[in-house]
C-alpha positions in Angstrom: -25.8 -28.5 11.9 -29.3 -27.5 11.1 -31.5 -26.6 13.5 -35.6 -26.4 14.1 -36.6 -22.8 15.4 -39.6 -22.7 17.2 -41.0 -18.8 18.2 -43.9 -18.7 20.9 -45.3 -15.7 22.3 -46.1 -15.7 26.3 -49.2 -13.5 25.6 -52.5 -14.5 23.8 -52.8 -10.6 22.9 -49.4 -9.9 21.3 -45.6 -10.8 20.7 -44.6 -9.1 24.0 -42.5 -11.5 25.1 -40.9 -14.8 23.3 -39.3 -17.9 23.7 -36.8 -19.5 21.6 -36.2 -22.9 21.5 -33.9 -25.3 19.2 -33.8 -28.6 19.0 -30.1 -29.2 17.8 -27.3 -27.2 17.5 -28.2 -24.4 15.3 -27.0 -23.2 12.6 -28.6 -19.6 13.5 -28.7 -18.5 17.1 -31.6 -15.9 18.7 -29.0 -13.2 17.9 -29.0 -13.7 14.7 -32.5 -13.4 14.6 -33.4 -10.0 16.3 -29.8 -8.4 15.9 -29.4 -8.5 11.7 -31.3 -9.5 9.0 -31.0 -13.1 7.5 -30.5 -13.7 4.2 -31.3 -16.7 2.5 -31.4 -17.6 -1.3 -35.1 -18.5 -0.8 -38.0 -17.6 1.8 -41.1 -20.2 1.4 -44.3 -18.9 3.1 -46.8 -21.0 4.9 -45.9 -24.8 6.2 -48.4 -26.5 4.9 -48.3 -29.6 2.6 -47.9 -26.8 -0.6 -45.1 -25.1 1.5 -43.4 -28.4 2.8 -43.3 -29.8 -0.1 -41.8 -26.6 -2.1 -39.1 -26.9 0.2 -38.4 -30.7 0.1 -38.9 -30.1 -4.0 -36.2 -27.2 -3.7 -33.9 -29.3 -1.8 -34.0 -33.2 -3.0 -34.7 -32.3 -7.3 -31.6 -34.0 -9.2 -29.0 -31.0 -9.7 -30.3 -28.6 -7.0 -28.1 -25.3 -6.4 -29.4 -25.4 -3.0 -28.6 -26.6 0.1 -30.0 -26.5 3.2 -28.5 -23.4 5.1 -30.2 -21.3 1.6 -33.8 -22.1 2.7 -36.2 -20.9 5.2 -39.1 -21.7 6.0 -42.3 -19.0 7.7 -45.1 -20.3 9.7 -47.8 -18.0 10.9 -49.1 -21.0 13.3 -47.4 -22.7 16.0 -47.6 -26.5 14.2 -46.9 -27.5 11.1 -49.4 -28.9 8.1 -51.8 -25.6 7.5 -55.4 -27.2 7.0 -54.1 -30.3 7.5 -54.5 -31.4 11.0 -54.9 -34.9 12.5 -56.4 -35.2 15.8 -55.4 -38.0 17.8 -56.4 -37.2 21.5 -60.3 -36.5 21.5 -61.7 -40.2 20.3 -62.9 -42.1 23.6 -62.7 -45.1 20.7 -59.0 -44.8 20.2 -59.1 -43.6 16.5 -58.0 -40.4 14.8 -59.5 -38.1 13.0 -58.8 -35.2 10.2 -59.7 -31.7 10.6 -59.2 -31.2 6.9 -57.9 -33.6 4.1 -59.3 -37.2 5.0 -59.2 -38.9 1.8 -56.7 -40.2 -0.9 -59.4 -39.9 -3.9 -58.4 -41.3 -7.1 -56.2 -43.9 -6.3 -55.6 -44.9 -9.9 -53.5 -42.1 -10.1 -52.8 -40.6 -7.2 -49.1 -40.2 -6.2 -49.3 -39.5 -2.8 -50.9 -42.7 -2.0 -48.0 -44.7 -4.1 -45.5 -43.3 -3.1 -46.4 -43.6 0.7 -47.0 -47.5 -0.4 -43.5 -47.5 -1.7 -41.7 -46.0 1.3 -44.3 -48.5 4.0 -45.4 -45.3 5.8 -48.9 -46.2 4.6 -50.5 -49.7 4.8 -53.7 -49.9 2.5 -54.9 -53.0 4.3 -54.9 -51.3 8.0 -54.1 -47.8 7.2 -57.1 -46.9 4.6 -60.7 -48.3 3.3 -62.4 -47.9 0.4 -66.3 -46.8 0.7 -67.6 -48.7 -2.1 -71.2 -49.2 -0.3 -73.5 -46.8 -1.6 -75.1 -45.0 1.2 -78.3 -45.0 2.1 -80.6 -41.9 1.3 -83.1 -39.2 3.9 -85.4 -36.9 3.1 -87.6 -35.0 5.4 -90.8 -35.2 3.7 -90.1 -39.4 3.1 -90.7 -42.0 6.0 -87.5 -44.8 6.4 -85.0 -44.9 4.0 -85.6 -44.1 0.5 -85.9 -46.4 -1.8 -83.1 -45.4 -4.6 -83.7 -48.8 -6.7 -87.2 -49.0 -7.2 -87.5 -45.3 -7.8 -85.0 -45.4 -10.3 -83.0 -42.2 -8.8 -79.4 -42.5 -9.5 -80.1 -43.2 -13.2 -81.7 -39.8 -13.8 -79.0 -38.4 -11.4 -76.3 -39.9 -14.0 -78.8 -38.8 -16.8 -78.6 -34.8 -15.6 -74.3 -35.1 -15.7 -74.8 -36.8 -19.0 -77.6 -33.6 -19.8 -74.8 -31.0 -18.6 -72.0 -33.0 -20.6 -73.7 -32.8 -24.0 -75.3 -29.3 -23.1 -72.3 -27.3 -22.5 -69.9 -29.7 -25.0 -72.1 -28.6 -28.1 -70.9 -25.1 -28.6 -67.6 -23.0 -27.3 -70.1 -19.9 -27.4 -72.5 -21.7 -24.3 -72.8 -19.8 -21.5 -71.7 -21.1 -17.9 -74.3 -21.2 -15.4 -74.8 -22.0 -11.8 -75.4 -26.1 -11.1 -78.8 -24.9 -9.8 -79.7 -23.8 -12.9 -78.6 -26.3 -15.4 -80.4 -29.1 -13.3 -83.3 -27.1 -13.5 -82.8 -26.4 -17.3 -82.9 -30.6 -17.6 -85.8 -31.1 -14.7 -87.8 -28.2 -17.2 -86.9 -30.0 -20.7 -87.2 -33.4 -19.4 -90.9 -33.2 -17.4 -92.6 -35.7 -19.4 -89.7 -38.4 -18.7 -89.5 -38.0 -15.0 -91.9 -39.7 -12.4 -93.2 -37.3 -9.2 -90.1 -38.8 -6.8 -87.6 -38.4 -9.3 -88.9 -34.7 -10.3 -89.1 -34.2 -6.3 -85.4 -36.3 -5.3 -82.9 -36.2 -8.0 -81.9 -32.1 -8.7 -81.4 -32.1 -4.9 -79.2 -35.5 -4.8 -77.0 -33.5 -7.2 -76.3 -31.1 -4.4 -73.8 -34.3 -3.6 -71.1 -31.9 -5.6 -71.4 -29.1 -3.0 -69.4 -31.6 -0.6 -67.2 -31.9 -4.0 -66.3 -27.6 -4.0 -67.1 -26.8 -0.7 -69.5 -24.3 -2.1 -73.2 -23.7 -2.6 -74.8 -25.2 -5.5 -75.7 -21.3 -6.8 -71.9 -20.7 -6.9 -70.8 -23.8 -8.3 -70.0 -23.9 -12.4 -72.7 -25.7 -13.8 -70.0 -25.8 -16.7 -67.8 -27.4 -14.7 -69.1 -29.2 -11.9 -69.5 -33.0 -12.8 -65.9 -34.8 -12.8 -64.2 -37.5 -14.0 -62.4 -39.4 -11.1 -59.3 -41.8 -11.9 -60.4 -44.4 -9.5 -61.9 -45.1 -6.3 -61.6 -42.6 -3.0 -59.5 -44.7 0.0 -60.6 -43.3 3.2 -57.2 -42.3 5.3 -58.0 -44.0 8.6 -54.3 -43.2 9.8 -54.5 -39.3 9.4 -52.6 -36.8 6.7 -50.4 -35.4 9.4 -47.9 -38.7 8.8 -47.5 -36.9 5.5 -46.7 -33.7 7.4 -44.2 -35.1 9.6 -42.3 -37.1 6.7 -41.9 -34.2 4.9 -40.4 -32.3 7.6 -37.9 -34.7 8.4 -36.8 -35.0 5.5 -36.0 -31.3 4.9 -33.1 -30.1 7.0 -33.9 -26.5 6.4 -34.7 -23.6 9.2 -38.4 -23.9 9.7 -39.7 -21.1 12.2 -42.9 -21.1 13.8 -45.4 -18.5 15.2 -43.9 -15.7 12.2 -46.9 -14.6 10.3 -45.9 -12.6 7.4 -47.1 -9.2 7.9 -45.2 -7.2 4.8 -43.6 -7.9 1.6 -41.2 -5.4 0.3 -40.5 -6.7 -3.6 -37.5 -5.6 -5.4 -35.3 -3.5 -3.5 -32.5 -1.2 -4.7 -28.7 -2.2 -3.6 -29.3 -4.6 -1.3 -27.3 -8.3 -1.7 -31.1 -9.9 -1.8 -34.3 -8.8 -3.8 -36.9 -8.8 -1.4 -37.5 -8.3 2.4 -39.9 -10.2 4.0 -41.2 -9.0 7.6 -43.4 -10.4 10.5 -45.6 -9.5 12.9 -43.3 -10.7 15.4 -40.3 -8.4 14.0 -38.3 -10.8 12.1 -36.8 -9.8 9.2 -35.5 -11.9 6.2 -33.7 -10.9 2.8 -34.5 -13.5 0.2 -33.4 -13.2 -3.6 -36.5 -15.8 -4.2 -39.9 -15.7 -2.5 -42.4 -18.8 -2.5 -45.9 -17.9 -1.5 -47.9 -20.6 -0.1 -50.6 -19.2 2.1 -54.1 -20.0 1.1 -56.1 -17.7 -1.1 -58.2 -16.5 1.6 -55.5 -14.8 3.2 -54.1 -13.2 -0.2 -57.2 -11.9 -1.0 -57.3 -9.8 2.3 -56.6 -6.1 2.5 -53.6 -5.2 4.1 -55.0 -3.4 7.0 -56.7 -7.3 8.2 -55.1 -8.5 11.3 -54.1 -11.3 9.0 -53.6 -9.5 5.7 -50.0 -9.2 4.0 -49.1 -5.6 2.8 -47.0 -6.0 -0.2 -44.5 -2.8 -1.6 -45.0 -2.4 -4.3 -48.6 -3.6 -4.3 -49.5 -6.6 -6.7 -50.2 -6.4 -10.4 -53.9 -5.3 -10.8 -54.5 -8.4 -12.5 -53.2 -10.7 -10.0 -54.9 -8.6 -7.5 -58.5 -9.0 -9.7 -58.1 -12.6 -9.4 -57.2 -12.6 -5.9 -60.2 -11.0 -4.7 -62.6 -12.6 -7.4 -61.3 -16.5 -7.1 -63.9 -18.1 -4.3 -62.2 -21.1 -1.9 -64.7 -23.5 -0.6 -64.9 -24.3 3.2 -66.8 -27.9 4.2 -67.2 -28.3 8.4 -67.2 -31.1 9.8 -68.9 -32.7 13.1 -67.6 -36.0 14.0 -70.3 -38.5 16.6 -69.3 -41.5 18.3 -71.4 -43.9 19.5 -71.0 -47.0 21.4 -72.6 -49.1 18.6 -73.6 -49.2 15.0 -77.2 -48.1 15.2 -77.3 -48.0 11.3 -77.3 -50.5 8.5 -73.9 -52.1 8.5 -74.4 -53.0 5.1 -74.0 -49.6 4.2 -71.1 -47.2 4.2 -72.5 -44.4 5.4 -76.2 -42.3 4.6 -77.0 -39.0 3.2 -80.1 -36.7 4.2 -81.0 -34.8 1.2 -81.7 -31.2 1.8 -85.0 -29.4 1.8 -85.9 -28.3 -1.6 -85.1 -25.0 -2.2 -83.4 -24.5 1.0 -79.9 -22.4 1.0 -78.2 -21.4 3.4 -76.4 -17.0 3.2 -72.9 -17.1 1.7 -69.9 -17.0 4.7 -68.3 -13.0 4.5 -64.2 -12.9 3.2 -63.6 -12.1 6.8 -65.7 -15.1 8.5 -64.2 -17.3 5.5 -60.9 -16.1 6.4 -61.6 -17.4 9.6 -62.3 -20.9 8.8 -59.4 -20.8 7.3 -57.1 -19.3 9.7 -57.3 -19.1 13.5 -56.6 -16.8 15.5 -53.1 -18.1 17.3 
């Protein structure tokens, strides 16, 4: 039978001591586990969706090799989902609400939503909403809500994407630049067109992408930055972690818990695997097939980081280059309640622009590292 391993350490400050709990008969026991080595036909990293999903892929495709007993699963955490987390205990309202992923955007196309249609684990009548209101719009300098209509904002807004469209689409041989300076490169060239409000308004409601890339407009592609979105964005009021917990029931591998991957040792000589993966709690596991899920953050991290992976023999340069030079974007989020809707209810929200000019010191790798992944 297959079992669900869970490893938890008695002490915040290290793996002194650990508990080991099953939730079925297993088909590993504890010694297994600290007296020899397991070997499995493939080791999958991190238990997030990407992980999860790996898994279930490696599992349930038509003509798999594989079966359950030749997977394992490592997660550095003591839940399942990575930076997907649902929170369903803090609302005094009764509602729920996502620490990371909260929306299903582009539901022309998106498969995730359909195929949670198809199997009824999501409900787009109770379960989602779609926030077609526009918003209404803040500035510091402006008294009340600003008035987006008659100033004629949002068309020069869809008049700079339209600007950086044509711009960067009329030679392969254009240079990319920041979004800060291409909307300044239109506000420049197109002076004479604009009134004062728009010159003063519209470059900084562009900064609407930063909530897009999770990044500062000075580090967003100015190349890349506008998208083309296949459909509307269907708020998840029910949470992601349902997505979580149907892929892990459906996959009937070993998953265990609180292992964060401390060393990869790649292609070793006369051994019946090819690599040896090893925690920081002192599990060992022989793998002939490694999938790497954890987020780029951690990759890029030296190995001598309390959360860094030290792989033997060390990465290809390249891969390393693009490891360390690859930027992951972070958004926070601060969630209010109130007792009742103090704001237009016409509206779907509302947006305070920020200052002009005003930006904010780039997080360090370790402090984005962080955001990424606590401390357990």
């Amino acid at each position: 039978m297959e079992s669900r391993l869970s490893l938890a350490s008695f002490d915040s400050t290290g793996y002194q001591a650990v508990i080991l709990t099953a939730s079925v008969v297993c088909s590993i026991s504890a010694l297994d586990i600290f007296s020899q080595m397991l070997h499995k036909k493939v080791c999958v990293i991190g238990a997030g969706v990407a992980g999860l999903k790996a898994a279930h892929k490696l599992l349930t495709a038509p003509g798999t090799p594989l079966e359950a007993n030749d997977v394992i699963i490592l997660e550095a955490q003591d839940r399942l989902g990575g930076r997907i987390k649902t929170d369903t205990s803090s609302s005094k309202l009764g509602l729920c609400y996502d620490m990371g992923a909260a929306w299903l955007h582009d539901a022309l196309t998106n498969s995730v939503l359909y195929s949670s249609i198809e199997d009824a684990s999501f409900d787009v009548e109770t379960d989602g909403y779609f926030n077609d209101k526009q918003p209404g719009l803040y500035a510091r300098e402006t008294t009340g809500k600003i008035d987006v209509a008659g100033l004629k904002l949002q068309q020069v807004v869809e008049d700079i994407e339209k600007f950086i469209e044509i711009h960067f689409s009329s030679s392969l041989d254009v240079p990319d630049v920041s979004l800060a300076q291409i909307v300044a490169t239109y506000l420049e060239k197109n002076d004479r067109f604009l009134t004062d409000s728009q010159k003063a308004l519209c470059g900084r409601m562009c900064r609407y992408l930063e909530l897009w890339f999770g990044i500062s407009q000075h580090d967003i592609s100015g190349k890349y930055a506008v998208m083309s979105h296949q459909g509307r964005n269907l708020f998840n009021k029910k949470g992601f972690s349902f997505v979580i917990e149907k892929l892990a029931a459906q996959i009937k591998c070993d998953i265990l818990k609180n292992e964060q991957v401390k060393h990869i040792q790649r292609d070793v000589a006369h051994k019946p695997y090819r690599h040896v993966v090893t925690t920081v709690a002192g599990t060992e596991i022989g793998a002939d097939y490694l999938v790497v899920t954890v987020p780029q953050s951690i990759l890029s991290l030296d190995a001598t980081h309390p959360y860094g992976i030290d792989w033997s023999p060390p990465l290809p340069q390249n891969i390393q280059h693009a490891l360390e030079t690859i930027h992951f974007g972070a958004l926070g989020k601060v969630i209010f309640e109130f007792d009742q809707i103090w704001w237009d209810a016409g509206e779907d929200g509302f947006t305070v622009l920020a200052d002009a000019e005003s930006e904010s010191p780039p997080a360090t790798r370790e402090e984005e590292a962080a955001m990424f992944y606590p401390a357990i």
